[in-house]
TORTORGU-370898 format. One line per field, with one value per residue (C-alpha): residue number from 1; residue in three letters; x negated, y negated, z negated. Coordinates in Angstrom, 2 decimals, padded with zeros to 5 digits. Each point is the difference from the previous one (the first is absolute). Example, Ala and Ser with C-alpha at 12.3 -4.5 7.8 and 13.67 -1.06 7.14 Angstrom:
<pts>
i <- c(1 | 2)
aa <- c(ala | ser)
px <- c(-012.30 | -001.37)
py <- c(004.50 | -003.44)
pz <- c(-007.80 | 000.66)
</pts>
This chain:
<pts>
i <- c(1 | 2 | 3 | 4 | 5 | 6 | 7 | 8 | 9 | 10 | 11 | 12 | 13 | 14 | 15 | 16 | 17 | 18 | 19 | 20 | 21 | 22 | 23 | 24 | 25 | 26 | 27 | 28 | 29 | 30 | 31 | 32 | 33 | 34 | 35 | 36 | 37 | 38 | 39 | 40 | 41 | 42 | 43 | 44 | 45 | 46 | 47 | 48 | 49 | 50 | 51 | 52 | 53 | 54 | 55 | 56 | 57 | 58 | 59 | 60 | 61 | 62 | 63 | 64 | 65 | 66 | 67 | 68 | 69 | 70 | 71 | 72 | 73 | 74 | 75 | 76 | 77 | 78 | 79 | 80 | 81 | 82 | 83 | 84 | 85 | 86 | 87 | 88 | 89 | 90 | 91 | 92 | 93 | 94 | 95 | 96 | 97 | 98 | 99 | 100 | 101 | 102 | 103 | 104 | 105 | 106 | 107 | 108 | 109 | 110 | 111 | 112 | 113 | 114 | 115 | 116 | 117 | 118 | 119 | 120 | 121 | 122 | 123 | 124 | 125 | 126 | 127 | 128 | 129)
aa <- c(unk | unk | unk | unk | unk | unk | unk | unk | unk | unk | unk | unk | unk | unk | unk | unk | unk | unk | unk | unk | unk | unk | unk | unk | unk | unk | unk | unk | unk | unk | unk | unk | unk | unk | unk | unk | unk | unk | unk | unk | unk | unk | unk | unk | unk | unk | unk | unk | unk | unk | unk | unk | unk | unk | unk | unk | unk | unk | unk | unk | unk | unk | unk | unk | unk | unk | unk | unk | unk | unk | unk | unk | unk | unk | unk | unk | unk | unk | unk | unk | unk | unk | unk | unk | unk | unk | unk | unk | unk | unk | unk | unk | unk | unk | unk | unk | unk | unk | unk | unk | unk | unk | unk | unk | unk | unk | unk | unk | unk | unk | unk | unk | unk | unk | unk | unk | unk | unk | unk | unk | unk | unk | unk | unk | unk | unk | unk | unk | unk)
px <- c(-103.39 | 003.63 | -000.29 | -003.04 | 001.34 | 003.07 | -002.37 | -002.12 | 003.62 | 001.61 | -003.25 | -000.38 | 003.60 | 000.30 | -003.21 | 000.76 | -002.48 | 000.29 | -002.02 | -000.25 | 002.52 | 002.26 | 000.27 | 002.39 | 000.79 | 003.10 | 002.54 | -001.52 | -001.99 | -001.33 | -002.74 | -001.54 | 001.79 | -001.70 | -002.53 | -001.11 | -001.48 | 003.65 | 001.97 | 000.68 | 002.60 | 000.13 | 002.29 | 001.74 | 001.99 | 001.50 | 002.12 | 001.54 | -000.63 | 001.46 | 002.30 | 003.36 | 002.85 | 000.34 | -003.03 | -001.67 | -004.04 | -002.78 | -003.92 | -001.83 | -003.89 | -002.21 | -003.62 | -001.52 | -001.76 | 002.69 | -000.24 | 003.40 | 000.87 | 002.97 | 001.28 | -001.55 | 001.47 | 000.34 | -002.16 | 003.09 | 002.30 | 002.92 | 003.39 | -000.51 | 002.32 | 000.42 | -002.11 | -002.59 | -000.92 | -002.44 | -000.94 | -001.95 | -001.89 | -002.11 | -003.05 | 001.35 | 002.26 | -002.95 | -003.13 | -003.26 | -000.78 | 000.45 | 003.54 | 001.98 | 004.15 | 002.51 | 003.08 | 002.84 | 004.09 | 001.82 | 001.45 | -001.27 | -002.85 | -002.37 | 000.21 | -003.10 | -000.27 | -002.12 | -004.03 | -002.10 | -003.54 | -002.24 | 000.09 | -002.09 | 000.59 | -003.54 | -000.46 | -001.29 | 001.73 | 001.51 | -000.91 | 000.62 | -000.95)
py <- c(053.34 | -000.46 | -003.80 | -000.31 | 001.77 | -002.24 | -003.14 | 001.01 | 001.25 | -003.75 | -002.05 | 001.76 | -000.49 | -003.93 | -001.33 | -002.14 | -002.65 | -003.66 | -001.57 | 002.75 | -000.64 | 002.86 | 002.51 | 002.79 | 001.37 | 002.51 | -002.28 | -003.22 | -002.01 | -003.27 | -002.57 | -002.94 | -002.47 | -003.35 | -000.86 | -003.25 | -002.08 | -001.13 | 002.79 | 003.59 | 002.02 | 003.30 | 001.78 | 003.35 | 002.36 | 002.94 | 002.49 | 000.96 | -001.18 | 002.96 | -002.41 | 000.08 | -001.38 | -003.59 | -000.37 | -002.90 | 000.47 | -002.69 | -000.37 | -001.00 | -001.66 | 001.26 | -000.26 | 002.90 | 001.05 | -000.39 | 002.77 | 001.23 | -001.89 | 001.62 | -000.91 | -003.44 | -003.26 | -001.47 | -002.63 | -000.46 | 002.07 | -000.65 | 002.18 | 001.74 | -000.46 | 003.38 | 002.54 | -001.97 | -003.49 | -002.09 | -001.71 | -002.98 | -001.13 | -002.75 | -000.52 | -002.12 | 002.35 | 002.50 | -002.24 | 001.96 | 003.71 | 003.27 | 001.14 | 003.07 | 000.14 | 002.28 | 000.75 | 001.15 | 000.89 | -002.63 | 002.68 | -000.74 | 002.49 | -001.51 | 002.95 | 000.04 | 000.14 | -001.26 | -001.52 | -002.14 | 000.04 | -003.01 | -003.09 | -003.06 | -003.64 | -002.42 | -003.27 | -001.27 | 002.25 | 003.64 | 003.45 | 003.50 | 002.73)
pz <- c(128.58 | 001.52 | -001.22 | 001.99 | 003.09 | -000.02 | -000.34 | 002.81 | 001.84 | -000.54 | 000.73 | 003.03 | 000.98 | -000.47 | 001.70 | 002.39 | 000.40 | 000.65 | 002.08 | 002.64 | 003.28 | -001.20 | -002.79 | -000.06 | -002.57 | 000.98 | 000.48 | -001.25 | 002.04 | -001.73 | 001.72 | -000.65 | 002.80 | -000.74 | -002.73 | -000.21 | -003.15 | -000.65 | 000.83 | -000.31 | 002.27 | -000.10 | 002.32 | -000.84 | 002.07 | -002.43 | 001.75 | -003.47 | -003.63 | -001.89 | -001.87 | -000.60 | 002.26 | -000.82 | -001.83 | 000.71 | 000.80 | -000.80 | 000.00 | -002.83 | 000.11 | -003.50 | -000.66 | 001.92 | -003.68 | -001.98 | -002.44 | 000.35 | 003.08 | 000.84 | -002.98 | -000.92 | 001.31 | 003.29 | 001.14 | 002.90 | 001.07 | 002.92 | 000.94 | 003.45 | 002.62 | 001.85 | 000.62 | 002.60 | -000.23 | -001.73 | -003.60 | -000.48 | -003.31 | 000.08 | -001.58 | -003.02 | -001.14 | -000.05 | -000.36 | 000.50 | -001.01 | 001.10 | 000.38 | 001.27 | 001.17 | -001.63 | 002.15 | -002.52 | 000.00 | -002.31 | -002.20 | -003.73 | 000.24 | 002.17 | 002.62 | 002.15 | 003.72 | 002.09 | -001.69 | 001.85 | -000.11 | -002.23 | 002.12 | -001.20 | -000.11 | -000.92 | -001.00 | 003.51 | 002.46 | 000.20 | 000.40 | -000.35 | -001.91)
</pts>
């Protein structure tokens, strides 16, 4: 039972949702600033990561059904610069499917903070899940 409370506990923590003008998720805020059939930005504003002094942060781009996505490869993935600003992946680097944006401390361990929510890219256009 505790593995399912702390499940239930993290999935309700990290849900911030693309595609909606902003989602708050204590002290991240990530948004979908431009989608276009090209071009992905997503624009975060994270009042504090959690990582370590002079750890570097980036955002990494997986196949929203991955099943271990946190884990699994990046499609594309980019260092952050600051704590607020934007990241841009374009549609090649991604091609079509349903995908989902890991934000993550540069430490060797992968550490987790801030999820998007599944954001999709199709063949003749773009959307959003």
């Amino acid at each position: 039972m505790l593995l399912s409370n702390t499940a239930l506990l993290l999935l309700s923590v990290m849900q911030p949702a693309l595609g909606q003008a902003t989602a708050g998720c204590g002290s991240e805020e990530l948004m979908f600033k431009q989608l276009t059939p090209e071009q992905v930005t997503l624009a975060y504003n994270v009042k504090s990561t959690g990582c370590d002094a002079g750890v570097r942060t980036w955002v990494g781009v997986w196949d929203a059904y991955a099943p271990l996505p946190l884990i699994s490869n990046f499609k594309a993935w980019q260092y952050l610069e600051g704590n607020k600003g934007e990241v841009n992946f374009s549609k090649t680097e991604l091609g079509s499917g349903v995908w989902k944006a890991g934000f993550f401390c540069d430490d060797g361990w992968r550490t987790l903070f801030a999820l998007s929510g599944n954001f999709e890219l199709t063949p003749n256009g773009s959307g959003n899940s």
